[in-house]
N, C-alpha and C positions, 0 to 999 in steps of 0.2 A: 381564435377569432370570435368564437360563439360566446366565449366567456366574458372579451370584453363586450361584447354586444350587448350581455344580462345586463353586467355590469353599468354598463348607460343605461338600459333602463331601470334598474332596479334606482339608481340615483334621481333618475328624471320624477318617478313615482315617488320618491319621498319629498323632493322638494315641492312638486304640488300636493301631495298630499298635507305637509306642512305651512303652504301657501294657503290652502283651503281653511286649516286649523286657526290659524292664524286670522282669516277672512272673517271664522264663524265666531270668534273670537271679541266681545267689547266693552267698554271700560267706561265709566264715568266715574266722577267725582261728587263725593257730598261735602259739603261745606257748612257749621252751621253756629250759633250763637256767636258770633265774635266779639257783641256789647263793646264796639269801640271808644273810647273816654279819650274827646282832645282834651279832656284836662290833668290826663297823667302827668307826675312830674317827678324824673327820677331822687329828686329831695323834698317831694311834698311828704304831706304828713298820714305814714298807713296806716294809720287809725280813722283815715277820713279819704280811705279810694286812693292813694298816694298824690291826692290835691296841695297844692299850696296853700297853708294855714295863713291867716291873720296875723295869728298870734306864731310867729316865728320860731318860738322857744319848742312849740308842736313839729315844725319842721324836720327833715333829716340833712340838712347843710352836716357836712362831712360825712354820708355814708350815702350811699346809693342805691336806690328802690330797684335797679336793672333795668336795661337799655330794653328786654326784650318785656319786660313786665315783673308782678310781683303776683303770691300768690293770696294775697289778701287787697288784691286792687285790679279791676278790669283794663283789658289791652291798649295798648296805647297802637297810636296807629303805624309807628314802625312793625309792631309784630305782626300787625294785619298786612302790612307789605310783603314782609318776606316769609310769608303763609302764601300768600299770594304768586308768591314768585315762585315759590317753590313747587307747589303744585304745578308750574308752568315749565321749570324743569325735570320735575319727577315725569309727568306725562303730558305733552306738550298739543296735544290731539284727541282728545274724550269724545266721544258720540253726543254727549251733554253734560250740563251740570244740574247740580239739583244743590241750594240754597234754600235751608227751611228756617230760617227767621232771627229774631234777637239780636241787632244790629247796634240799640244803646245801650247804654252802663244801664246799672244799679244805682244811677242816683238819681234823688228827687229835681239837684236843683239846675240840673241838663235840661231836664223836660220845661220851658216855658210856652209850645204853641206848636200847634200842626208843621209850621213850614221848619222847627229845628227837624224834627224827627224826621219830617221827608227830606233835606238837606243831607241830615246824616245818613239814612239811606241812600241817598243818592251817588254820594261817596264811595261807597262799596260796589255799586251799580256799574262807574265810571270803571273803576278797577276790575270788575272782572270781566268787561267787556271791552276793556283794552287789550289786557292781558289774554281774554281766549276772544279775538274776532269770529264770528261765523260760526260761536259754538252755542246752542241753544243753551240757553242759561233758565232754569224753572224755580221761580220763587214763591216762597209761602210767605204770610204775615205772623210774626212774634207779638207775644204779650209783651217784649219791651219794643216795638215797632208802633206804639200806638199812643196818644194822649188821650188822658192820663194812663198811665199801663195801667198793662190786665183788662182795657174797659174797650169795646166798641158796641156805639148804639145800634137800634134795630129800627129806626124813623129815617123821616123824610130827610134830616139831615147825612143819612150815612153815604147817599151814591157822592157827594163831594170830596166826602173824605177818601173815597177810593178812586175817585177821580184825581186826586192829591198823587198817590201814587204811582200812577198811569202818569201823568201830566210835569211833579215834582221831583219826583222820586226815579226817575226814570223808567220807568217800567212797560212805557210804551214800548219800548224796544225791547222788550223781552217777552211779552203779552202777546200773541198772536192777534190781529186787530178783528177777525171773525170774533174772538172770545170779549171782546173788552164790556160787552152789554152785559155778560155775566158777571166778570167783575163789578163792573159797576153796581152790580145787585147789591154782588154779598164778596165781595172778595176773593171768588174763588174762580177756577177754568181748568178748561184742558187743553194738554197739544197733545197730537201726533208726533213723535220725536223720530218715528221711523216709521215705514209701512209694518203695521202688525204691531206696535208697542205705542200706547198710548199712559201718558203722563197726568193722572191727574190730582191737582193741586187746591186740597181743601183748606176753609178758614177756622180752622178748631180754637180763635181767639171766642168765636159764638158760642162754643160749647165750652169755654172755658170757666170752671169753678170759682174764681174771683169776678169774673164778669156778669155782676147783677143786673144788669140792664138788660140779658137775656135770659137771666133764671126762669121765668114763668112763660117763656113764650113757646112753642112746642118744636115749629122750626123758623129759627131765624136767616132771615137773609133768602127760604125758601130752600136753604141748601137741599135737605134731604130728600126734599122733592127732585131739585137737578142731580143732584147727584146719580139716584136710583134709575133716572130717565141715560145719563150719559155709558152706567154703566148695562145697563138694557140695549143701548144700540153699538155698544161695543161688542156685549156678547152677541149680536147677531151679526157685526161685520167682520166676526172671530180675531178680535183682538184681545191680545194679554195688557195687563194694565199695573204699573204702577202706582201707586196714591203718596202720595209726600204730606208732610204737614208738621205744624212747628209741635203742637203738645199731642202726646200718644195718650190713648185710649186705654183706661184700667186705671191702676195705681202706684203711688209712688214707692220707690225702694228704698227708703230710708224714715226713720221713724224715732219719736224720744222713747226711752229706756221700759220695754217691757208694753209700749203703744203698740196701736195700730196706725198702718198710713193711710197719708188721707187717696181719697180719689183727685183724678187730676179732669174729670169735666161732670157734669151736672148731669141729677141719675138718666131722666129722662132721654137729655142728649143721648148720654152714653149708648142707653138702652138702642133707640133709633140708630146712633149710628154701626152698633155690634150686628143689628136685625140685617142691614143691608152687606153688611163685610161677609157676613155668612153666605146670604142668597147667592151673592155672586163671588164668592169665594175660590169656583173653579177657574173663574181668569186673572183673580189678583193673583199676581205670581208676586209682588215685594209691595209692602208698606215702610215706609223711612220717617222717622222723625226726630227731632232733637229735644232741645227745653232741658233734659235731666242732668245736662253737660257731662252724661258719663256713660262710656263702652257698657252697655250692652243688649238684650234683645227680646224679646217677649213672644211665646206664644199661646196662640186663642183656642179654647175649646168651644165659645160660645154657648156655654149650658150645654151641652151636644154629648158629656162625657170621653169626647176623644180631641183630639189635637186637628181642627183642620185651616187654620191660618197662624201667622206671625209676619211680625215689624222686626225693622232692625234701628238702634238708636244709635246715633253718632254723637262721640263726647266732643264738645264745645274747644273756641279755639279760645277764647277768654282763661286765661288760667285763677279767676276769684271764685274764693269762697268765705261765708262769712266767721268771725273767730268771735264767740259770745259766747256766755253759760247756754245757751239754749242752739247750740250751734247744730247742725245736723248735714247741714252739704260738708264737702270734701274738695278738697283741691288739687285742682289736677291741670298736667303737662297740657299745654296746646295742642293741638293735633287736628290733622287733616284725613280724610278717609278715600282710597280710588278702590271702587267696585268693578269686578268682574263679570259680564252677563254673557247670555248666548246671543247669537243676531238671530239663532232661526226659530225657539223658539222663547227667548228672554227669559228664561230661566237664569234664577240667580246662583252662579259657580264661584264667588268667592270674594274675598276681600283682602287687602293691604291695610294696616293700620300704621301710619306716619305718624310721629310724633320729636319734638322737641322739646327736649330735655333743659329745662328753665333754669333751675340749677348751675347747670355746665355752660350753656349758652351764655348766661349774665358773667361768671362767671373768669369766659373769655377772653387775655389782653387786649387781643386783636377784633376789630369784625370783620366776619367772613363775610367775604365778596360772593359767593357760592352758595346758594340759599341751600343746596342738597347737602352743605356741610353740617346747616342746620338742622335742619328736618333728618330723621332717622326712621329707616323700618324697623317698627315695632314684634309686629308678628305678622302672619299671613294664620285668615281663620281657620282654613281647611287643612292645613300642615299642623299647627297646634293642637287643634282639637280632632285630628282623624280621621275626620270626614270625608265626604266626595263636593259637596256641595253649600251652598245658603237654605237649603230647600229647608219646609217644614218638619220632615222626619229626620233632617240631620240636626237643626238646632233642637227637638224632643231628644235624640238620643245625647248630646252634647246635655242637654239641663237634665237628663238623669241619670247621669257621669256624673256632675256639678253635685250631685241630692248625697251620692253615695262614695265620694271620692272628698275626702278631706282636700290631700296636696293640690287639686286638681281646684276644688272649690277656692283655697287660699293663690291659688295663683289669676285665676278669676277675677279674683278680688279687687287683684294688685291692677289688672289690665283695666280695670271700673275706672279705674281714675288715673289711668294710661301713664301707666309704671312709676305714678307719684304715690305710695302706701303711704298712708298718713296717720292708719289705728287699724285696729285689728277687729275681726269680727266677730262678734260671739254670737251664744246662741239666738238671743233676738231680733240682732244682726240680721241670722242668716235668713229666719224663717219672713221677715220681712222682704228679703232680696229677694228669695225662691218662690214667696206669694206674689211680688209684683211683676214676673217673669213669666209666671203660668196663669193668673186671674183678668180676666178684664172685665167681668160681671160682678155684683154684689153678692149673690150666691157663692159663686165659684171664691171671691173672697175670705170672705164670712168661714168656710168649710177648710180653708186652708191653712186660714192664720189660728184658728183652734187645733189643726191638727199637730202631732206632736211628729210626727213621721218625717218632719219638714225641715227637722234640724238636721245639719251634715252630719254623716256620722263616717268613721275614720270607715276604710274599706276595706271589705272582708279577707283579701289578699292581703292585705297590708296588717291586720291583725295577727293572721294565721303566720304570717313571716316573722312577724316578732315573736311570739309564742314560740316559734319554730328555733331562733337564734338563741333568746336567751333558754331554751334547755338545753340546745349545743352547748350554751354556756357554763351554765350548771356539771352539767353532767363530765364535759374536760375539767373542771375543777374539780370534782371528785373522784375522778379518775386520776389525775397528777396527783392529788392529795393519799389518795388510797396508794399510789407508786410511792409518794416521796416515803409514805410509811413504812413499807413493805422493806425498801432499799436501805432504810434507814435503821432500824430494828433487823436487817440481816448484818449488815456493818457493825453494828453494835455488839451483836452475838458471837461474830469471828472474832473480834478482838478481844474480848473479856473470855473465850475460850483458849485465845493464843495465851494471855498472858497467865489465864490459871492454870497453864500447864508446869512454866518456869519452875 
């Protein structure tokens, strides 16, 4: 009788102990550049976005650009649908979402006036707050979010056009209405998404390196003023913090042949905003951002010599890139990303990388009714790469595995641009990737892209085993050779001794 007695409770205590697990347990989703194009068209012309030519003869009447997109033409708004839906049955219940920006194409002649861009925002707005009711949804602003892109002013005219957003764009309903004063500043706010984890969502379009209308100005919008203030009364109300935003801080990882890359915001900015990520460094537990439309992540030493922050960047759900002599982005699968945090103390545990496979999708006779038919798991971080964690000392051990591990680096590579490998990486390649991973300073760049240390080099296991196989290799051939001799030249001997005896 006593044994079954354990026996209940030993069951009783794992189910809550795995209720509990479960509890501490939670998940959001990131969402980000989708650059929606109503003017796809699976016979328009992919020399021109896959639009409808004039001139017909441009056209692709008998062949077809794909239902779900192309990868030399931005999303057409079915694939944002069943992106959308998909996340809705992959995880039907996230704590939030976090949406960080680039919601139009790549084309010039979309953009004619504030009210298309907040329309087509607005679009997307509709859809993911049909799609998740009641789930806090945190949006940033995109350099393609803006007229004319890359540009927003630092004047009297900018509170309308954030007012635009709020008002056009939907955003009232996603904006907590305490915060709307500071949008109206500068585009940026914060929420509380839970007791203890606060969200906050900056405008890096101000500190953004095309946008000259804030080059010379020291903080635009005031941000770095609010910002420093929201994260000061965070750390005294001992909250951990998020920070989202559409362009990451440092530099880009791609570059022309034997260059260097450029930086992605103005040094100044840059500088101001590294100065604050540092100070309050021990309560950002995750930085997120998009813009590069490709997997993967970066961490900060802040001139500091040691590793004490990182971002994580989510590749884009737009699968274009551009195809020119001077071409340097990459094309890559759609994909959607659901993160794993803690509720108690948000610490970031992991990630899912979704993706569908454009290819096989367009591909299709049929379309799936089932959007999880489409969308596939990619990888899971912590399972691939070996880790326990998101945390800062797993992704440093993770990029110097990446430094010292060829197969390891070349598979890396592949997940950049979410299992679409398009070219291979070489050495300038790599030192460009591995500098824009570890640098967010001009220093700490400058020191890295001269060093030579920074190219992959195959791993010291992996030498020593080859070294190792081919003299097994040698050495059994010389050893059968030496046999086949031995046996051969005895055979030889017996016989020419039998016969000259006759």
């Amino acid at each position: 009788m006593w044994k079954l007695k354990l026996c209940v409770i030993l069951i009783v205590l794992f189910s809550v102990s795995k209720r509990i697990n479960c509890e501490d347990h939670g998940y959001f989703w990131h969402i980000t550049d989708t650059h929606v194009d109503q003017n796809y068209s699976r016979t328009g012309n992919v020399k021109d976005m896959c639009h409808e030519d004039a001139n017909l003869a441009e056209n692709n009447h008998g062949s077809d650009n794909g239902l779900y997109g192309n990868f030399l033409c931005d999303a057409p708004q079915y694939l944002v649908n069943v992106t959308i839906a998909a996340m809705k049955e992959i995880h039907s219940n996230p704590d939030f979402i976090i949406w960080t920006g680039d919601n139009l194409p790549h084309t010039d002649d979309f953009y004619s006036d504030w009210d298309v861009i907040f329309e087509a925002i607005r679009n997307t707005t509709e859809l993911l707050t049909t799609t998740f009711p009641n789930i806090p949804i945190i949006p940033c602003i995109g350099n393609h979010d803006t007229f004319p892109p890359n540009i927003l002013p630092n004047d009297n005219t900018s509170s309308n056009i954030y007012k635009g957003y709020l008002d056009k764009a939907g955003w009232k309903d996603l904006v907590n209405e305490s915060e709307w004063s500071n949008f109206l500043t500068g585009g940026y706010f914060s929420q509380l998404v839970k007791p203890g984890l606060r969200i906050i969502s900056v405008n890096t379009i101000l500190w953004y390196i095309p946008n000259n209308l804030t080059s010379d100005v020291p903080d635009p919008g005031n941000q770095f003023q609010w910002l420093e203030a929201v994260l000061k009364n965070s750390s005294q109300s001992l909250e951990k913090v998020y920070i989202i935003g559409h362009v990451p801080p440092g530099y880009y990882n791609r570059a022309y042949k034997g260059g260097e890359t450029s930086p992605t915001m103005h040094h100044q900015h840059a500088e101001s905003f590294t100065k604050i990520l540092l100070k309050y460094s021990p309560i950002i537990t995750g930085q997120f951002y998009g813009h590069v439309h490709l997997d993967m992540f970066q961490i900060f030493q802040y001139d500091t010599g040691t590793f004490k922050g990182s971002s994580i960047l989510a590749p884009s759900v737009t699968p274009w890139h551009t195809n020119n002599n001077n071409n340097i982005t990459l094309p890559v699968n759609p994909s959607v990303r659901l993160i794993h945090f803690s509720h108690i103390d948000s610490k970031l545990l992991d990630y899912d990388q979704y993706y569908l496979n454009l290819t096989k999708a367009n591909s299709m006779k049929k379309v799936s009714e089932d959007p999880k038919n489409l969308y596939e798991l990619l990888y899971t971080f912590t399972n691939f790469y070996g880790v326990p964690d998101l945390s800062t000392e797993s992704l440093v051990k993770v990029y110097e595995e990446l430094k010292q591990n060829e197969t390891a680096f070349d598979l890396f590579f592949t997940f950049l641009t979410v299992g679409k490998k398009s070219v291979d990486c070489d050495n300038d390649c790599q030192v460009a990737q591995l500098c824009s991973m570890s640098c967010i300073t001009d220093s700490e760049y400058n020191m890295c892209f001269r060093s030579s240390s920074y190219v992959v080099k195959p791993k010291l296991n992996s030498v020593v085993l080859y070294f190792c196989v081919a003299l097994m290799i040698t050495v059994t051939i010389m050893v059968a050779f030496y046999m086949y001799k031995k046996i051969f030249s005895s055979s030889s001997r017996n016989e020419y001794t039998r016969f000259s005896s006759i």
